[in-house]
N, C-alpha and C positions, 0 to 999 in steps of 0.2 A: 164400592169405595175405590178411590182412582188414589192410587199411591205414587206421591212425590219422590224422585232421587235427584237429590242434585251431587252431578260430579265435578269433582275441583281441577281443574286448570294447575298441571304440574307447572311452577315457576321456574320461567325461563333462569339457570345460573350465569352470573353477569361472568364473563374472563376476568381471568386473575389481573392481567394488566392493563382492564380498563376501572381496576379497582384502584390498581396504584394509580395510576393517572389519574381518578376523582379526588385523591388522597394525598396525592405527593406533596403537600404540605407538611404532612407529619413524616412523612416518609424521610424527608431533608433535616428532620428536627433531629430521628432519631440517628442518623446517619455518623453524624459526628461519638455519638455513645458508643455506639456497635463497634465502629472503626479505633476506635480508643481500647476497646476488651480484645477484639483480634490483635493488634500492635504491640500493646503490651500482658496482654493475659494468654492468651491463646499460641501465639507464634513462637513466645519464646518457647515453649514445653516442649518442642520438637528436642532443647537437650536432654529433655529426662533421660533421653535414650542414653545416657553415658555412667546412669548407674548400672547401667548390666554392661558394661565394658570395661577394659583396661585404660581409661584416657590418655592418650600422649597429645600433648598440643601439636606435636609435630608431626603427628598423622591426622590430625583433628577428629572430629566427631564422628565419620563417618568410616575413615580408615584405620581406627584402633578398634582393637582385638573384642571379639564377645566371649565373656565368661557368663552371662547368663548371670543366677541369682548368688552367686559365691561374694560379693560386699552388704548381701543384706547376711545370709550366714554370719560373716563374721561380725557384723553390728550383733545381733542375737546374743552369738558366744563372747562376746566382749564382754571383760570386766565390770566395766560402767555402766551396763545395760539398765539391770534393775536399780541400780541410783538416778540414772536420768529417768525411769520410769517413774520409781517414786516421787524424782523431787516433781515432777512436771504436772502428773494427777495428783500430788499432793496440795500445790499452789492454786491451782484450777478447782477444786472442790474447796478446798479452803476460801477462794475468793466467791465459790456459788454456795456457800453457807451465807453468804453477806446478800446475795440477789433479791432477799424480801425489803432489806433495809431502804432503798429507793422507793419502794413502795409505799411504805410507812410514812417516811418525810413526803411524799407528794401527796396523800392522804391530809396529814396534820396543814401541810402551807392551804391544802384545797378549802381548809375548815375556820382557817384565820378569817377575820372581819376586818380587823384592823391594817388599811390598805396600804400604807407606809411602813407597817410592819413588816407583812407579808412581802413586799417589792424589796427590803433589806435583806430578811430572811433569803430568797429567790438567789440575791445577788453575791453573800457572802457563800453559799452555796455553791453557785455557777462558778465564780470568779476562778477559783483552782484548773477548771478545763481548760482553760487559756493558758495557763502556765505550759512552757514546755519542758519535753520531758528532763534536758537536760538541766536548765534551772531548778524543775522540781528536785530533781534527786541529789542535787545541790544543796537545797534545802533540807533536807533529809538527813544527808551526813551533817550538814552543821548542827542541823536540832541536835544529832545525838550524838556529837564531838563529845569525848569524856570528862574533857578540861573547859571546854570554852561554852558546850550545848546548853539549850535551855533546858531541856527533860533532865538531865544530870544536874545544874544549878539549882531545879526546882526538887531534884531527890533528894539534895544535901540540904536543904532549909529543911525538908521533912526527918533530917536526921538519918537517912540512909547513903548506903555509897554508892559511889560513883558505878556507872558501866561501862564496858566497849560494848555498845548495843551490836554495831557493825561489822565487829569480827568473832562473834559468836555465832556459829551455825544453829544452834538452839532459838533464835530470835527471827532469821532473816526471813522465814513464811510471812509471819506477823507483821513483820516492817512492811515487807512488798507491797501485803494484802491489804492491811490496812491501808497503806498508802495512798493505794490504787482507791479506792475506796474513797476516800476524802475528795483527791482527784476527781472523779467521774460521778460526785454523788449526784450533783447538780443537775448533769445533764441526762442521769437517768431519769430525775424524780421529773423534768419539766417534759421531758416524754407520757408521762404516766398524767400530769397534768393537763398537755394536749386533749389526751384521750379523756379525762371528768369532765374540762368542758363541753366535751359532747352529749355529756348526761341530759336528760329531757328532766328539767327541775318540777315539769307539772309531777311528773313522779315524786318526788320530793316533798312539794306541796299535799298530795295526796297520804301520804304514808305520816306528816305531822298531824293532817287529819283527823288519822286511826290512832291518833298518839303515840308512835313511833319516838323512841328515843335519838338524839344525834349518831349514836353508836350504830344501834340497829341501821339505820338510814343506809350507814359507809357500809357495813355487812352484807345490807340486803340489796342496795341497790348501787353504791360506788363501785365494790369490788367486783359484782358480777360485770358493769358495763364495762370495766378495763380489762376485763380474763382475757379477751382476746388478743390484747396488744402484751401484759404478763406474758403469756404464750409465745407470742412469736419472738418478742426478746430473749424469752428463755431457751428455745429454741438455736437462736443465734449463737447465745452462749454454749448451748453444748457442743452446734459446730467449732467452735474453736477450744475443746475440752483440753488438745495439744497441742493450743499453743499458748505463749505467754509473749506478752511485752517483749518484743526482745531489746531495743535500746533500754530500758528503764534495770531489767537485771543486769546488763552487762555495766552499766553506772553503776550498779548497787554492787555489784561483784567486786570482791575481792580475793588473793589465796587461802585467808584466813577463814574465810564463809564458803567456800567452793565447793564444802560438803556438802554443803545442802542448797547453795544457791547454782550448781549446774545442772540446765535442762536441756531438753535435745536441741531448742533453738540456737543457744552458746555451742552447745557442743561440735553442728553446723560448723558454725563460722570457723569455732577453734580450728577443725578437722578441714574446714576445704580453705579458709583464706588464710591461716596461719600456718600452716601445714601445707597445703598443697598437695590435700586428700579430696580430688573433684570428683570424682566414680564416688567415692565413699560416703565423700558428704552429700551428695545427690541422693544417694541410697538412702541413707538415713532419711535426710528431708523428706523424700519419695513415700517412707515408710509412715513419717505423720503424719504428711495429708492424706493418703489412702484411712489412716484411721480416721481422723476427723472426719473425712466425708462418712463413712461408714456411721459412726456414730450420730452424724447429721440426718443421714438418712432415716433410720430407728426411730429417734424421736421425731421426723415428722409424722412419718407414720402412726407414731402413738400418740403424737397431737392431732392426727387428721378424725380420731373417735371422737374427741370433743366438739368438731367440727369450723377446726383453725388450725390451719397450716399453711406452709411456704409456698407448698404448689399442689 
């Protein structure tokens, strides 16, 4: 018996720059992206470097004093520490108690029939995203002016009194959250809708079949098809667990709410542009994004077992 081998011809590797060269079509596209994230993402970070220093403009960046980690020290031992810590994972978990809510409304608009319904439905939904933020939070205070707002007009027909919603520290989580919420409900839920359209309806078809209720249907076969985009949005969101809005609080801020409406992102600003604490408010700043990423990191991780993640 005469035994065949055949051996394989190892493949010639093309050079890397006769790849661009086959390609520099895309290579031109993404050109302008790339050049956009180093300019403005990347280049500037060369200041971080002045949170471990003494800043003086007049030595600039490179020739003021290194103290090393002594402005993150005293952010830590700062008074305000655990108040900005609280109010900023408290606003942040309180706004990802609401993260299924988008999901729900893009479920129920997926399930409408009625096509002028659903396209009003869509639109008074959406329409808040386009507000900006300044307008919205405009709107806001006057809903819930004591004297003039409508939420207080409509308490006193019900026979209750009047509030200052706005300068109670006891409220302003719930304004923001809520707010925010109303705001962005739209363009979450038309995300989550992208993704249904993708569903293969012969699945659909099949499972009415087996006699399948409408319920069953969304359980068994809507929500698994969108887990993976759930995921990565949620994902997203715990990258940014610290941070918040920051034009939309600092509209909503006033002395009277400063209890509970300052987070480290105001606190920034107060600290480096009103003050003229730039080491300090760097540091601070420095210190959220290093958590953020950190936390980003974790849960991709823990999304990559399901087999959906970022990268």
């Amino acid at each position: 018996m005469v035994e065949y081998s055949v051996q394989k011809t190892p493949k010639k590797r093309r050079p890397y720059w006769r790849k661009v060269k086959l390609n520099w079509q895309l290579y031109v596209l993404l050109a302008p992206g790339l050049l956009y994230f180093f300019i403005f993402k990347y280049y500037p970070m060369y200041g971080l470097q002045i949170a471990f220093k003494n800043f003086r403009a007049i030595d600039g960046i490179f020739g003021s004093d290194w103290i090393g980690f002594d402005h993150f020290s005293r952010f830590f031992s700062s008074y305000y520490f655990w108040d900005l810590m609280i109010n900023t994972l408290g606003i942040n978990l309180y706004g990802l108690a609401l993260f299924p809510i988008s999901i729900i409304v893009a479920l129920a608009l997926n399930e409408l029939r009625d096509g002028s319904f659903k396209k009003a439905a869509q639109t008074i939904t959406y329409a808040p995203h386009f507000i900006s933020v300044v307008v919205f939070a405009g709107m806001i205070i006057a809903f819930l002016d004591p004297a003039t707002g409508i939420v207080n007009n409509v308490m006193q027909v019900l026979g209750m009194e009047p509030m200052s919603f706005m300068t109670a520290p006891a409220w302003f989580k719930s304004i923001f959250v809520w707010s925010n919420e109303w705001q962005n409900l739209g363009w979450g839920a038309i995300i989550y809708l992208a993704a249904l359209a993708g569903v293969d309806p012969q699945l659909h078809e099949a499972a009415t079949m087996d006699g399948a209720t409408r319920l069953q249907r969304i359980w068994h076969i809507n929500l698994p098809s969108i887990m993976p985009t759930i995921i990565i949005l949620l994902i997203l969101n715990m990258g940014n667990m610290m941070s918040i809005g920051f034009e939309k609080i600092l509209l909503l801020q006033n002395p009277l709410n400063l209890e509970s409406s300052q987070v480290i992102q105001t606190y920034v600003y107060e600290s480096g542009l009103l003050h003229g604490q730039y080491s300090y408010s760097t540091a601070v700043g420095l210190f959220n994004s290093v958590i953020n990423f950190m936390i980003l990191i974790f849960f991709n991780r823990l999304a990559r077992r399901t087999g959906t993640s970022l990268w």
